[in-house]
C-alpha positions as CSV (number, residue, x, y, z in Angstrom):
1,X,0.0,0.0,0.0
2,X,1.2,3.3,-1.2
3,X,0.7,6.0,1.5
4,X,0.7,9.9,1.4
5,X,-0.2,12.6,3.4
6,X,-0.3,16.8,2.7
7,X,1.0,19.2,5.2
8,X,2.0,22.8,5.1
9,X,5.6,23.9,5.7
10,X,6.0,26.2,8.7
11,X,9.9,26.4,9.1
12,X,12.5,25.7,6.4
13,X,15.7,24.6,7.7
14,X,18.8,25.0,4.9
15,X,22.1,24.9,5.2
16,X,22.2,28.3,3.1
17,X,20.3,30.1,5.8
18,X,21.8,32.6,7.7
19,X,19.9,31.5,10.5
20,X,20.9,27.9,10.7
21,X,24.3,26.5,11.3
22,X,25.0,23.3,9.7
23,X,26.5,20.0,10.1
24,X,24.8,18.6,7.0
25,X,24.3,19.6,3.7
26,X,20.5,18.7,3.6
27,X,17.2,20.6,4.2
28,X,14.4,19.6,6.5
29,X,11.1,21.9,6.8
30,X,8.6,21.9,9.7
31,X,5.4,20.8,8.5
32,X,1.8,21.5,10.2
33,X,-0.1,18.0,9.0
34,X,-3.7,18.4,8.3
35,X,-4.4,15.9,11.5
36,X,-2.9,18.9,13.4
37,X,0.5,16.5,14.1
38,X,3.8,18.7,13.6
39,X,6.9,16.5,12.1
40,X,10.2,17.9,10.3
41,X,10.3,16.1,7.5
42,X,13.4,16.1,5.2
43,X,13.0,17.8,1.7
44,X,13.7,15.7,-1.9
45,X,17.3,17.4,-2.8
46,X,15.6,18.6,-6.6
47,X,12.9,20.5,-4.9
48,X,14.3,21.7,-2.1
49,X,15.6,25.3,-3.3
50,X,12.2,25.6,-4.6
51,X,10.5,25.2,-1.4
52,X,8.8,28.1,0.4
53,X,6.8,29.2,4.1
54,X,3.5,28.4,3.7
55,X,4.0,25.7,0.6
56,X,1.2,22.8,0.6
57,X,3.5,19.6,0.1
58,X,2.8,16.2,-0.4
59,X,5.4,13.6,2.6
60,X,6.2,10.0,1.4
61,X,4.2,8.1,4.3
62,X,5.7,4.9,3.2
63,X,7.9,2.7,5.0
64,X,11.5,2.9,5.5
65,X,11.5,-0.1,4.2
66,X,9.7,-3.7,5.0
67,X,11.9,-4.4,8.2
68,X,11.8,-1.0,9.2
69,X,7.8,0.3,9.5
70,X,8.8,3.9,10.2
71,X,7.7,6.5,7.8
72,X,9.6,8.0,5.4
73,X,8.6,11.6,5.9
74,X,9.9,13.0,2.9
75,X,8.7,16.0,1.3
76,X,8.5,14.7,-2.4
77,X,5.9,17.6,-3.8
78,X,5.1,21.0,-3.6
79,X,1.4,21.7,-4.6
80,X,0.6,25.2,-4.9
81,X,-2.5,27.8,-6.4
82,X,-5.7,26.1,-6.0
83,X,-4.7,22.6,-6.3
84,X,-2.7,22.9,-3.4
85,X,-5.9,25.3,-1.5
86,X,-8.4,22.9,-2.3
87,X,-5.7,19.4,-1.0
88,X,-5.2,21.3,2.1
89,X,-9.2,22.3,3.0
90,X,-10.1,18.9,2.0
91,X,-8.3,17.2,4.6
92,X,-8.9,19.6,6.7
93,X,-12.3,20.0,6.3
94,X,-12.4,16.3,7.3
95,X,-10.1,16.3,10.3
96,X,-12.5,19.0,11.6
97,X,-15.9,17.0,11.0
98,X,-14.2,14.3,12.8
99,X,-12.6,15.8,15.6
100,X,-16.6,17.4,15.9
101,X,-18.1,14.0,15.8
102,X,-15.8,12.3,18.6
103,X,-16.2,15.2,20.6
104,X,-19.8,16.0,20.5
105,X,-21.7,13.9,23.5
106,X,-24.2,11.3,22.0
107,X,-27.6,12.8,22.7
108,X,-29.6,10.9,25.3
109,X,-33.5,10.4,25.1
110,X,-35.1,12.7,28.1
111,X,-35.8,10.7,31.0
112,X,-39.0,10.9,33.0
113,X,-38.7,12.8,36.1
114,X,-37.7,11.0,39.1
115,X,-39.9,10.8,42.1
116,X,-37.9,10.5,45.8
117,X,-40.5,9.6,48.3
118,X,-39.4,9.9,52.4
């Protein structure tokens, strides 16, 4: 099974930044996932000077490999204008409805009143 899952990139972390000090020579990116989770994923080396604040990507959600079930979280697309508007409020639009659902109480039939004697 071939998994996927969009997120949006909060923080870019590159080796060219002035801001970050290096003892790589790869770029990671901190990603808000539409499930609310918050990973730093590392960024595919041919889009990663390409990659902005605010981007929706796509993160490889597949294994490491089949000894190793860890996700991949890799940042292999960046889907922007409306396709990446309408990815984004689609699975967030059905976190939300879900999150609503297993947080509304289930509605209980009114009881008759209760009569204490004594």
């Amino acid at each position: 099974m071939t998994v996927y899952h969009p997120g949006k990139v909060v923080a870019i972390y590159s080796p060219k930044s002035k801001n970050v000090i290096s003892g790589d020579k790869e770029v990671q990116a901190l990603v808000e996932m539409w499930d609310e989770n918050l990973f730093t994923c590392a960024v595919d080396k041919t889009i990663a000077p390409k990659l902005k604040e605010n981007d929706i990507v796509m993160i490889d959600y597949n294994p490491v490999s089949s000894k190793i079930p860890i996700p991949k979280h890799l940042i292999i697309k960046i889907i922007r204008g409306e396709l990446g508007k309408k990815t984004w409020a689609k699975y967030k639009d059905r976190h939300n409805k879900k999150k609503n659902f297993e947080t509304t109480p289930p509605k209980t039939p009114p009881q008759p009143p209760v009569q204490i004697y004594g």
